[in-house]
C-alpha positions as CSV (number, residue, x, y, z in Angstrom):
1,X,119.0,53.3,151.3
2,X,116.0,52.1,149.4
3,X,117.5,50.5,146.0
4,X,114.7,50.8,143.3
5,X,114.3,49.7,139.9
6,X,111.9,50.8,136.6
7,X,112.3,48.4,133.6
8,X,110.1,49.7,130.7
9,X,111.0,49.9,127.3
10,X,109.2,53.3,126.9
11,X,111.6,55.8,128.2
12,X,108.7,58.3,129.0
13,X,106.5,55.7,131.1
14,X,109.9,55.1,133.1
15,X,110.8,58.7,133.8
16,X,107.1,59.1,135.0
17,X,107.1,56.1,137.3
18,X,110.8,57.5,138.6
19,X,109.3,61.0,139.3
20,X,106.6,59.7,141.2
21,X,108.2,56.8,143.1
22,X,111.1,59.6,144.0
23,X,107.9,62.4,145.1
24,X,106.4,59.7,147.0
25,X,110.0,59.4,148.5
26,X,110.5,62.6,149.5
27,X,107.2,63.1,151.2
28,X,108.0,60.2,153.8
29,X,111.4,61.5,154.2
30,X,113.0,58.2,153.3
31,X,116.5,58.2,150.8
32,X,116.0,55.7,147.7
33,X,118.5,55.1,145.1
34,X,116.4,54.6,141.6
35,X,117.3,52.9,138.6
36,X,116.4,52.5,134.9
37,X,116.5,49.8,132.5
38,X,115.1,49.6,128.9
39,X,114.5,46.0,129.0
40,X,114.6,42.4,130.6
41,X,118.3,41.5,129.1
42,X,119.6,44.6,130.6
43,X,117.8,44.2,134.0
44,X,119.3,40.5,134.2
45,X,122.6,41.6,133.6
46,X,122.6,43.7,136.9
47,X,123.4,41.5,139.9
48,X,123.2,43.7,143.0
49,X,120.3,44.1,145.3
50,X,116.9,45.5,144.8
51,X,114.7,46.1,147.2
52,X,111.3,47.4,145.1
53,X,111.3,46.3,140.8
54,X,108.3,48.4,138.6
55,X,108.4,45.9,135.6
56,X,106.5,46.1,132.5
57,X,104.7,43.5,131.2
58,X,104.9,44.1,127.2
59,X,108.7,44.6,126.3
60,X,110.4,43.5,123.1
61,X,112.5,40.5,123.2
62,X,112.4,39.4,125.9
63,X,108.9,40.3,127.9
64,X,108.6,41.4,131.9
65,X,106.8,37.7,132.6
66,X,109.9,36.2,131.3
67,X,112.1,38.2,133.2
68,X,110.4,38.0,136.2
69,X,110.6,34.1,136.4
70,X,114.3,34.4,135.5
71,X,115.2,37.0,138.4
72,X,113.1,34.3,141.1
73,X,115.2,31.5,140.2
74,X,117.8,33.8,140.4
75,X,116.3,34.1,144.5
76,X,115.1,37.7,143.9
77,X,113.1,38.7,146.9
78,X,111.9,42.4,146.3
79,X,108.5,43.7,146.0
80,X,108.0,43.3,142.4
81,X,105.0,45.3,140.6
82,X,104.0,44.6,137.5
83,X,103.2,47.8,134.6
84,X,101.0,46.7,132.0
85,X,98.2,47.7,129.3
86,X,96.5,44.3,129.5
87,X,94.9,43.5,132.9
88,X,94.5,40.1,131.9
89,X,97.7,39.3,131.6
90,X,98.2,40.0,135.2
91,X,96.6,36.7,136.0
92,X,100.0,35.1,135.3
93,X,101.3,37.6,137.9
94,X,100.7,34.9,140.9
95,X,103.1,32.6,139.5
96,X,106.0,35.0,140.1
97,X,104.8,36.3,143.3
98,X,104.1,39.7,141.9
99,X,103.3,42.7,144.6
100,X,100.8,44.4,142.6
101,X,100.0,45.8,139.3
102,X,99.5,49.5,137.9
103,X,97.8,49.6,134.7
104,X,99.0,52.3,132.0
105,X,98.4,55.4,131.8
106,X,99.5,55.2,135.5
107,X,97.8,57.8,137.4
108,X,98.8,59.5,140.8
109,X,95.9,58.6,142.7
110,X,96.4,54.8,141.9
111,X,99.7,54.7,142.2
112,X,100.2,57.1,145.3
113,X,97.3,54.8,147.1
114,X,99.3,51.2,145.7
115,X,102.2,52.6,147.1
116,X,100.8,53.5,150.3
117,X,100.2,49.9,151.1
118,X,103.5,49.2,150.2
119,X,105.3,51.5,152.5
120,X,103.3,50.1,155.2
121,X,105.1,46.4,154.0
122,X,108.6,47.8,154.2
123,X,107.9,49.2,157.5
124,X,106.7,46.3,158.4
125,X,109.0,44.5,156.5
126,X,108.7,40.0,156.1
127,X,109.5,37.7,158.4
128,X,113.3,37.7,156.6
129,X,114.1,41.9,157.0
130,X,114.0,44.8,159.2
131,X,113.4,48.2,157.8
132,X,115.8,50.6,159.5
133,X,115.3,54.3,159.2
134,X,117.8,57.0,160.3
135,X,117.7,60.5,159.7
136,X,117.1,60.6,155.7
137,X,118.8,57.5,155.2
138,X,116.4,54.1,155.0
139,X,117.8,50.3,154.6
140,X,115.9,46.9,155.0
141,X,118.5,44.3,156.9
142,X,117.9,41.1,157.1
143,X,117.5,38.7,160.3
144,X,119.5,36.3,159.3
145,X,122.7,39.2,159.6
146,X,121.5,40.4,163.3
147,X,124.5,38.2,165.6
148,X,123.0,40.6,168.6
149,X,120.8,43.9,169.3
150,X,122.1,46.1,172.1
151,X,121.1,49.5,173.4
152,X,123.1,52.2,175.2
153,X,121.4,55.4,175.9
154,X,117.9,54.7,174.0
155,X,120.1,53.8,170.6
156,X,119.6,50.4,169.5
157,X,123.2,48.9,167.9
158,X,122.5,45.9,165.6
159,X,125.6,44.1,165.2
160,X,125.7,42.2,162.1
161,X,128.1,38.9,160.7
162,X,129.7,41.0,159.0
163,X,131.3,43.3,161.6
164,X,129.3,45.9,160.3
165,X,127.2,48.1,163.5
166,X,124.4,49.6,162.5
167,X,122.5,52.3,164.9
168,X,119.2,54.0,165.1
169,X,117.0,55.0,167.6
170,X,114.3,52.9,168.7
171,X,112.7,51.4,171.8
172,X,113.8,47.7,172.2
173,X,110.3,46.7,173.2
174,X,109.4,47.6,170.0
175,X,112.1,45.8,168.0
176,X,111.8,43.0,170.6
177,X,108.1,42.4,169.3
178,X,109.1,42.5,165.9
179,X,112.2,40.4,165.5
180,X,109.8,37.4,166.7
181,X,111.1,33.9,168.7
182,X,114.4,33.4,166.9
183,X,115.9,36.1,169.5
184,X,115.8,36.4,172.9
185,X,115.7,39.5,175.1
186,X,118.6,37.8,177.7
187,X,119.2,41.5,179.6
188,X,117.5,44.6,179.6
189,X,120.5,46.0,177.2
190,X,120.5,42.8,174.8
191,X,118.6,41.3,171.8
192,X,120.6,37.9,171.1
193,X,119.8,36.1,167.8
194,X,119.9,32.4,168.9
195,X,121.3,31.3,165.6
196,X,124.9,32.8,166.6
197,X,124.6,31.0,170.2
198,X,127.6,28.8,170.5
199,X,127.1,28.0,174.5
200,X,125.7,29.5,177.8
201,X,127.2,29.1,181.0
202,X,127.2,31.3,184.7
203,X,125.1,34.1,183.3
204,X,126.7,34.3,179.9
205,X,125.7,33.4,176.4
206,X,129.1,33.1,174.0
207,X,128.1,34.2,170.7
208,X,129.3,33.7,167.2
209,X,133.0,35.3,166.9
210,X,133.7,35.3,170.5
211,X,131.6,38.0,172.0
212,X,130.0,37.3,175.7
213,X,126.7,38.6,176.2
214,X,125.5,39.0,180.0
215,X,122.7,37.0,180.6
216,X,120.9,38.5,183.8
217,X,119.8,36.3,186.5
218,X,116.0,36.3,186.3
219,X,116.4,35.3,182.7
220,X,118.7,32.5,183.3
221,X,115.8,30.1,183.5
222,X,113.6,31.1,180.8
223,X,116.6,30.7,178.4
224,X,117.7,27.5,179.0
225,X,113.9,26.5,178.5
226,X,114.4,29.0,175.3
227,X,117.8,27.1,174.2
228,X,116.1,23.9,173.8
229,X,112.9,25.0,172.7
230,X,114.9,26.6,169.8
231,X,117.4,23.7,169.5
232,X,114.4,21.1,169.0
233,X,112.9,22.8,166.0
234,X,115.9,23.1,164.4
């Protein structure tokens, strides 16, 4: 699920962002969790995950530029869009690696076509996440949790560090191309993240927390050459 937030001070503005962000939702078929806040103190004071933040820029006390640099040191990586009446002030958006901005009155067409683009970046998602979709349900994992990708019967299984499975279906050529050279495709049936190797010997790589992936014998090769490739760059 798609954790969003909507921190405006002006309850009305935040219902109408919510309505539309949950609209916009619906239409792709994607499952998002949305939350309000009525200012930056109360934002801060929430310490769980969000993946997309709708922040305005004008708040009392303490103001959505403020915020902002406080939840980055904090190591907030969500897509964070600004809400504002003054386009100039927008300019200071690049030091907190803003998104994009809407300006108020926000109106369907702009937003519907801002968040357009930014579907298209959570489908994508970073170099750091993978945007998973299944059924109504949608969550962005992160590579760094993916021990090893497997697939039985066109299902693709990502086993994470935390002994969680997650599974969705999806060609592996496709999830192959996006999970980039920190994995290695070592059998037709495996994905293998090489930050979990721990050794490889006679056609097995011994992962993180003791499971033995088969390594199949064409690929034997190309992985050794891959193993130190990966170990010199380290």
């Amino acid at each position: 699920m798609i954790c969003i937030a909507v921190c405006d001070d002006e309850k009305n503005m935040s219902d109408h962002i919510k309505k539309m962000t949950r609209d916009f939702f619906r239409r792709k078929n994607v499952e998002v969790s949305i939350l309000q806040f009525s200012g930056g103190e109360e934002l801060l004071q929430y310490d769980k995950k969000i993946d997309i933040l709708f922040l305005d820029i004008q708040m009392e006390k303490m103001d959505g530029m403020e915020t902002a640099k406080k939840l980055r040191k904090r190591k907030f990586q969500g897509f964070l869009i600004f809400v504002t009446v003054l386009k100039e002030m927008v300019f200071q958006a690049f030091e907190v690696q803003a998104y994009d901005y809407l300006v108020k009155p926000v109106e369907a067409g702009a937003f519907a076509k801002m968040m357009e683009r930014l579907f298209a970046s959570l489908q994508n998602a970073d170099e750091s996440g993978l945007l998973v979709q299944k059924g109504y349900e949608s969550r962005i994992i992160s590579l760094e949790d993916i021990v090893f990708c497997e697939i039985i019967d066109r299902k693709i299984y990502l086993h994470l560090s935390t002994s969680e499975v997650v599974d969705y279906y999806e060609r592996i050529e496709k999830l192959e191309a996006r999970l980039g050279s920190g994995f290695f495709r070592c059998h037709r049936s495996y994905l293998i993240n090489l930050k979990y190797l721990k050794g490889f010997k006679n056609g097995t790589a011994y992962m993180e927390g003791g499971r033995e992936i088969p390594v199949s014998r064409l690929r034997g090769r190309e992985f050794s050459e891959v193993i130190l490739r990966y170990m010199k760059n380290m």
